[in-house]
N, C-alpha and C positions, 0 to 999 in steps of 0.2 A: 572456582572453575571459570574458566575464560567464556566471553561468549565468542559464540561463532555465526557468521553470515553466511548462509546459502544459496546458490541460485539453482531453482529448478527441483530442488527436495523434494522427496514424496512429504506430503502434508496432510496429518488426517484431520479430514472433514470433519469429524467430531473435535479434537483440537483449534482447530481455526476456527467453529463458534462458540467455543467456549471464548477465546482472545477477544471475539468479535462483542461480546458480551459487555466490556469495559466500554465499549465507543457506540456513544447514542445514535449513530450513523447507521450501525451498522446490527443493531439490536433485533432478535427476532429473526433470523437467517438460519435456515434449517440445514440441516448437516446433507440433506440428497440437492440443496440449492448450490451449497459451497462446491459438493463434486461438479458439477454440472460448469457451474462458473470456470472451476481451474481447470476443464477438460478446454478450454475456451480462449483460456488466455496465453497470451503469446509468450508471459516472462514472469516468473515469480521469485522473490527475494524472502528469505525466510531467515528470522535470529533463532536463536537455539542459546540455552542454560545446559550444558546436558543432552539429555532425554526431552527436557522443557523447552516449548514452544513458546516463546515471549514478541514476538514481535512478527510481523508479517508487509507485505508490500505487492504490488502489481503493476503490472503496464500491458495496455494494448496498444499494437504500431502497427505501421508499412513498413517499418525498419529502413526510411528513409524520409518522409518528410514531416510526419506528425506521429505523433505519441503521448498516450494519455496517463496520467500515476492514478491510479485509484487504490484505497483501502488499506493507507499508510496508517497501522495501528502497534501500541507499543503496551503492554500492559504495565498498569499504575506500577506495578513493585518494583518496575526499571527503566521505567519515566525519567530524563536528566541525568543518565546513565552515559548517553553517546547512542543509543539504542540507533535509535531515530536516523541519529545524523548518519552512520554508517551504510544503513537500509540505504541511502538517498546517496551515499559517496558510490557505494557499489552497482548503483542504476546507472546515475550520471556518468561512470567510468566505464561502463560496461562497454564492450566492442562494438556491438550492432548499435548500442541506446546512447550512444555518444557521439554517435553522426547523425543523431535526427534532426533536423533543422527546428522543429517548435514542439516544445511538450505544452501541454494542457492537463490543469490543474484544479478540481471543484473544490474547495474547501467552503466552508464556515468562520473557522478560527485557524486557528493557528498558523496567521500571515507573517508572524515572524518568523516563523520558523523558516517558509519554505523560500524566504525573502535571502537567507541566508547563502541560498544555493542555485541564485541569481532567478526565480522568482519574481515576476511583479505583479501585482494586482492588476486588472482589468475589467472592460465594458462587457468582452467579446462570449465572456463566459454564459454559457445559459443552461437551465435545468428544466425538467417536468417532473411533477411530484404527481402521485396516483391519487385520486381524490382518498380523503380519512387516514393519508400515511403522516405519520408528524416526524419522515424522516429528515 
């Protein structure tokens, strides 16, 4: 079965944290947090096996001058697939998300990857972690 990329799918809350469940990032995310999140965000890209939810993405914009990728996740059994890369062709090409002047990007790892799709590391980036989270 082919996969297929969606933008804007209904997505059930219980499915995306089970996904979310592979990525130490994002571990712990209660299925009334996920609703709440995607009532919220401005753009969501979703893979699909099927029925099966393999893969997930997001972005919050002004749909013009900044734009953020969060919660690029791809589960292990179709990792190195193209999963990934697709999620990230169909943002970057997307109509509105492809005239944004600067996206923003928090990772950890996976610099090569997002290096790939003109990406570069930076100073500019910054985080706040909630005291006892070891996200």
């Amino acid at each position: 079965m082919a996969i297929e990329i969606k933008e804007g799918a209904a997505v059930d809350p219980s499915a995306l944290q089970a996904l979310y469940e592979h990525a130490p990032w994002a571990r712990g995310r209660t299925a009334d947090g996920i609703r709440t999140m995607l009532a919220h965000t401005d753009y969501h890209f979703s893979a699909w096996d099927g029925p099966r939810l393999i893969g997930f993405a997001r972005v919050l914009t002004d749909g013009i001058y900044r734009a953020t990728l969060w919660d690029v996740v791809v589960h292990p059994d179709y990792q190195g697939r193209g999963v990934g890369e697709e999620l990230m062709n169909r943002i970057l090409a997307h109509p509105v998300l492809s005239r944004v002047e600067k996206f923003w990007l928090n990772t950890r790892d996976k610099f090569g990857f997002y290096q790939k799709f003109g990406f570069v590391r930076s100073e500019q980036g910054m985080f706040r972690e909630q005291p006892g989270k070891n996200r």
